[in-house]
DRENDO-1510 file (C-alpha; in Angstrom, 1 decimal, always signed):
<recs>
REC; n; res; u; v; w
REC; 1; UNK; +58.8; -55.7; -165.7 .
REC; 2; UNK; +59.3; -58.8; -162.9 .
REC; 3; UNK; +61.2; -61.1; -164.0 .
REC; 4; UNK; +61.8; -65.2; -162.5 .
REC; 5; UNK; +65.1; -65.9; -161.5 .
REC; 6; UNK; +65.8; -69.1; -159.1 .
REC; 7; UNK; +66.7; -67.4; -155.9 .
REC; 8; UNK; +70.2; -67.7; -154.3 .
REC; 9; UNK; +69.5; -66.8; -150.8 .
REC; 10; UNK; +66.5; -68.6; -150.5 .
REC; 11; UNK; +67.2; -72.3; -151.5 .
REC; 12; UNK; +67.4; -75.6; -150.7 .
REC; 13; UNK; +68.5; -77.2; -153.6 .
REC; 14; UNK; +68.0; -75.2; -156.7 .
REC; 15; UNK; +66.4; -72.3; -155.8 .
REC; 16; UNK; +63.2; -72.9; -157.7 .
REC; 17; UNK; +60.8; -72.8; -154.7 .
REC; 18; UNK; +62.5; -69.6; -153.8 .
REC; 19; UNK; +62.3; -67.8; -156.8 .
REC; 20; UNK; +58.5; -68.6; -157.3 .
REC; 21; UNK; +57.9; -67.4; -153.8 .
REC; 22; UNK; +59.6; -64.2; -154.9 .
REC; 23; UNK; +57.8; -64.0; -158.3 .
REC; 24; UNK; +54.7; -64.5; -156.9 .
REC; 25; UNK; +54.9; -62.8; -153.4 .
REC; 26; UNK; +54.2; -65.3; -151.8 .
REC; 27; UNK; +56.5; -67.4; -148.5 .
REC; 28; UNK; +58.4; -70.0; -150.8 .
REC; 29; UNK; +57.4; -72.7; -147.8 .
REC; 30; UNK; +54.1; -72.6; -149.4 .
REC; 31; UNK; +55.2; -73.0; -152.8 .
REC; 32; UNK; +57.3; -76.0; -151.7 .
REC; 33; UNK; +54.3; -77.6; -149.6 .
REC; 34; UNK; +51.7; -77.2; -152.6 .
REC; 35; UNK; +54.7; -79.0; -155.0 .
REC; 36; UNK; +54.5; -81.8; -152.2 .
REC; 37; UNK; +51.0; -82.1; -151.7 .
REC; 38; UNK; +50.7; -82.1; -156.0 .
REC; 39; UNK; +53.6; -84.7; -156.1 .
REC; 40; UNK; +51.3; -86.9; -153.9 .
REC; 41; UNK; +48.4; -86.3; -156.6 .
REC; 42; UNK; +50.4; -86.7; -159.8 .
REC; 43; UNK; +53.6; -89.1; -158.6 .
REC; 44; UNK; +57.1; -88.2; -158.3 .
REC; 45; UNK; +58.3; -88.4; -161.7 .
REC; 46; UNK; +56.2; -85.2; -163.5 .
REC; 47; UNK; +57.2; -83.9; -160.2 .
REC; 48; UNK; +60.5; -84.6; -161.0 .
REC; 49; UNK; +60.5; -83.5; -164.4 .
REC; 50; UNK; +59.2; -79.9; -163.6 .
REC; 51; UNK; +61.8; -79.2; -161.2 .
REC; 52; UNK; +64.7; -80.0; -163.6 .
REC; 53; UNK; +63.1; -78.2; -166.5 .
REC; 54; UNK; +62.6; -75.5; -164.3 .
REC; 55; UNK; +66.5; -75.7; -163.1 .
REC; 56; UNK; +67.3; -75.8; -166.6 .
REC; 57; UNK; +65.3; -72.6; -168.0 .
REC; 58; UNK; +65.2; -70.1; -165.0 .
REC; 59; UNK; +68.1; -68.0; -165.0 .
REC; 60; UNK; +70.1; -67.6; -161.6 .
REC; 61; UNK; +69.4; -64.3; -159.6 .
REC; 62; UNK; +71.8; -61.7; -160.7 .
REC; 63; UNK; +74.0; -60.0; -158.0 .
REC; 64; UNK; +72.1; -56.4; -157.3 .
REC; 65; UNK; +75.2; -53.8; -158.4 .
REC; 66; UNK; +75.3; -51.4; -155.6 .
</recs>
């Protein structure tokens, strides 16, 4: 079963993007343009609001044991 984890090598501030990208299969650039183009439609602050609760819940990517 996949599981969402915020991404640590593909960040730029929490990971979020990143991990969505992965989740999803999908390049994490588009997840970060669709969050901008939906910021523009909602307003910052649910923006906002998502991307901390979503810091908050998703675990960190665990280190893959070799």
């Amino acid at each position: 079963m996949k599981k969402l984890y915020r991404s640590k090598k593909d960040k730029k501030i929490a990971g979020v993007c990143g991990g969505l990208g992965e989740y999803l299969n999908v390049d994490s650039t588009i997840i970060r343009l669709l969050l901008i183009f939906l910021t523009f439609l909602t307003g910052l602050v649910p923006f906002l609001l998502t991307y901390l609760i979503g810091w908050a819940i998703i675990p960190i990517e665990e280190e893959k044991k070799s």
